[in-house]
Steps between C-alpha positions, in 0.01 A plus 500: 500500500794734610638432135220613324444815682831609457442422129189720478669759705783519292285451145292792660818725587547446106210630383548776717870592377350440104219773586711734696721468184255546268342806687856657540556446097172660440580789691854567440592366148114503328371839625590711284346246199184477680447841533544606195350239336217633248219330646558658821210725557622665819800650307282629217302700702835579704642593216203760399520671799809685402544785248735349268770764422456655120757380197603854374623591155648842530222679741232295335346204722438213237386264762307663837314384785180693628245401766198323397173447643544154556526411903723203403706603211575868663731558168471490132761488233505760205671510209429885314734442203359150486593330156832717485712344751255171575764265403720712764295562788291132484216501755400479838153255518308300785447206261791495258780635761776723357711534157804710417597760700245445757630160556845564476520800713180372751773539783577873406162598400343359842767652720551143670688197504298216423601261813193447745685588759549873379184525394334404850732744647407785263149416595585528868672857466230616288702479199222387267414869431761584363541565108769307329773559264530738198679339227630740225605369144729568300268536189462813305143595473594694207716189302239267595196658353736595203493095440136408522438794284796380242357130539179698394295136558695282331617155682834572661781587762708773570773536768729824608768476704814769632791337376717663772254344847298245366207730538192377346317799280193336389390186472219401335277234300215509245198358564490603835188481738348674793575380847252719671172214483785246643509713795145547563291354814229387298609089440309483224627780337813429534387072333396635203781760470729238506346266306512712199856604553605114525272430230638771232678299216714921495657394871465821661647366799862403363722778573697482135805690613618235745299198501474377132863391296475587073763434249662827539582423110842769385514690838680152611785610214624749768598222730635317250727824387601534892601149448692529209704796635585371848643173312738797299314555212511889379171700321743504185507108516316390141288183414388408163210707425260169349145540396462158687699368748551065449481446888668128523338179613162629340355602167298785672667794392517848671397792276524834577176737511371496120711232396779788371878599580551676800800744292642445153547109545899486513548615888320619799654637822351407887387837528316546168339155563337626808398830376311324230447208699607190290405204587773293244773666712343440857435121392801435383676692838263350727657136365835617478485618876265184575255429747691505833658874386184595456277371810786641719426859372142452526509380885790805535174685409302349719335238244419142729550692831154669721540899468528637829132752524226530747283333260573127407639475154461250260921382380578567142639238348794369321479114419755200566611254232469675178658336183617747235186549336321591803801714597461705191145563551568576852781758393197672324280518805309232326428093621502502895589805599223676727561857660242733701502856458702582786778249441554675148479827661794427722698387249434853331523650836856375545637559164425860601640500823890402362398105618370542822207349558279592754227327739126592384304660762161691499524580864649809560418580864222383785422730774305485780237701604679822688740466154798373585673292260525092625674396210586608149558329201648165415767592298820448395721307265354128394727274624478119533463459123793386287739795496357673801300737322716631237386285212732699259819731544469865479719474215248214363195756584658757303526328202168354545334852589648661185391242245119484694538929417599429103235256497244804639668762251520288177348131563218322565402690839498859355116562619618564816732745440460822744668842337841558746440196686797201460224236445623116453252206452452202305213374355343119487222354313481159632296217263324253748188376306242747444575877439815606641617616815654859474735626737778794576653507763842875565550755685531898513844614627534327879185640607233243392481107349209379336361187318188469312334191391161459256456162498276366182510861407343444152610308202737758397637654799878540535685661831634792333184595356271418766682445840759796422217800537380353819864519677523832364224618647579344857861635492380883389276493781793365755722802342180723580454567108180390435229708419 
């Protein structure tokens, strides 16, 4: 008998320890899970009970907080310049949660930490009434609006950057959508709201500039020239100038754009070939170099590798494996290759800034509510990639900035010439199936980067004639010339 009470007593001291365990994992390691777990009711209605801090563009609230009649919900989210910076800002809702900004900044904008523990103890101090954060951007109210009104409605992307901090100028996608009937407190207003914005074959949800890859098509050619001249290669360097290149291993030819010469047929130099853009020259380079050459510059870019921004990024990409026929389509932005607006942006970005390349950020400040500044902007050189975050000497970037200029002054990107501005760009027209997908992606002096992408712009778009205006509009309006 003795032996089977001190059996029960000890299988009962087990049980115990197992649930004093389990209670202690709960509360120490789980917590902070639980609480913010989206089902959890208490924490919505926590969570409405504080004036979320505004997201500021210049002295412009794009995203606000204001009290609403609702005993429960004491807060609603706004959005005044609603479709504008949507893809920016996200939204704040009871059913769907947050996107963008608001979920990526929810610490900042509610003032608080997101551990129970702190959040009890902000109740207990009476806390809970205070506002939270400000977060100001680094966007240009002026150079975004100068893109939507370039995009004028057509599908598309456009990015700005300051080649010198990383600085993001404007940032925005087309079709876009209002966020404000996401943030409502009427559930089935916000159902059907949704529905149709899932539902739309357009996507209105998918921000274009950082979450969709296209074949950025010629604009690649400028990583393929870095390439070349970091392996010694000089702009005088000459190719054959072929009306079809015979890429080995295949009997798929490369032809240049209507089937021609890209000079007079005997020679053509590295810098001519980019100004015109010929794709016999960057076919035959991009095999000559070979695949491994090439995929080292891309990823010295920041191809294969997640861009550092407050907003999750989806990786351009530079594939593994090619054979030499996939290598020369590559070497034309063709095949595999994938690149979002903002990845071709920095590679514009640090062509202008002599090869530095510098972390993306749309952040620029967050202040609390008496204005101090907590923290500023997360900036600074990209390191961690290949090279550190110079993809290219300044030497390299020289070269590279002078030939994008020639290209803007007598090539294939002369739409976006600005008078008495040094202007350097390249243009890409990238065949995919369908209509092409137009892009151009340069720079004005140091003082702003931009790509442009129309994807399945119509069936006889090109970037120089129809990507080229739009990044000449964005970059007069950074320079404060636009009307």
């Amino acid at each position: 008998m003795n032996r089977q009470i001190s059996r029960l007593s000890v299988a009962v001291l087990l049980l115990f320890g197992a649930l004093f365990v389990n209670l202690n994992f709960i509360t120490l390691v789980q917590s902070d899970e639980l609480a913010n777990h989206t089902a959890n009711r208490r924490l919505i209605i926590q969570e409405y009970a504080i004036e979320r801090g505004p997201i500021v563009v210049g002295e412009r609230a794009i995203a606000r907080s204001a009290a609403s009649d609702d005993d429960t919900l004491q807060f609603r989210r706004s959005y005044p310049d609603a479709e504008l910076y949507a893809h920016l800002t996200g939204y704040h809702s009871i059913l769907l949660q947050r996107d963008g900004l608001e979920q990526a900044l929810n610490e900042d904008l509610t003032g608080r930490p997101t551990e129970v523990l702190a959040q009890n103890l902000a109740q207990l101090i009476g806390g809970m009434d205070r506002p939270g954060n400000a977060v100001e951007l680094t966007i240009s109210a002026e150079v975004q609006a100068s893109a939507r009104a370039a995009l004028d409605g057509r599908e598309g992307a456009v990015v700005a950057l300051d080649p010198r901090s990383g600085a993001v100028l404007a940032a925005y996608a087309n079709p876009t959508y209002d966020p404000n009937p996401l943030s409502s407190h009427d559930t089935a207003e916000i159902t059907d709201a949704w529905s149709q914005l899932r539902d739309d074959p357009d996507q209105p949800l998918l921000d274009r500039t950082i979450n969709e890859t296209y074949a950025p098509g010629s604009a690649f050619k400028v990583l393929v020239t870095a390439a070349a001249l970091e392996e010694g290669l000089e702009p005088s360097a000459t190719f054959p100038d072929e009306g079809e290149y015979d890429v080995p291993q295949t009997d798929a030819n490369i032809r240049n754009f209507g089937s021609g010469f890209c000079a007079d047929g005997d020679e053509i130099s590295l810098d001519a070939a980019l100004v015109v853009s010929c794709n016999t020259v960057f076919a035959r380079l991009g095999v000559e170099l070979g695949e491994d050459v090439l995929r080292d510059q891309a990823e010295r870019f920041g191809f294969n590798h997640a861009i550092p921004y407050e907003l999750s990024v989806t990786a351009s990409s530079f594939p593994d494996d090619l054979d030499v026929p996939a290598t020369a389509q590559s070497a034309i932005g063709q095949r595999d290759v994938r690149a979002t607006p903002l990845q071709m942006a920095l590679v514009a970005a640090s062509v202008a800034n002599d090869g530095e390349l510098m972390r993306p950020h749309v952040v620029g400040s967050v202040r609390d509510p008496d204005g101090q500044v907590i923290r500023g902007p997360a900036d600074g050189v990209w390191d961690g990639l290949p090279g550190n975050g110079r993809p290219v000497s300044p030497r390299t970037a020289g070269q590279l900035r002078e030939m994008m200029i020639d290209t803007v002054t007598s090539g294939t990107g002369q739409a976006a010439a600005i008078s008495d501005v040094s202007v350097g760009g390249k243009t890409g027209t990238a065949q995919t199936g369908g209509d092409p997908t137009a892009w151009f992606i340069g720079f004005a002096g140091d003082e702003v980067a931009v790509a442009v992408v129309l994807p399945q712009a119509s069936p006889d778009a090109t970037g120089g004639r129809d990507a080229a205006p739009v990044a000449r509009a964005v970059m007069e309006a950074a320079l404060g010339r636009s009307g």
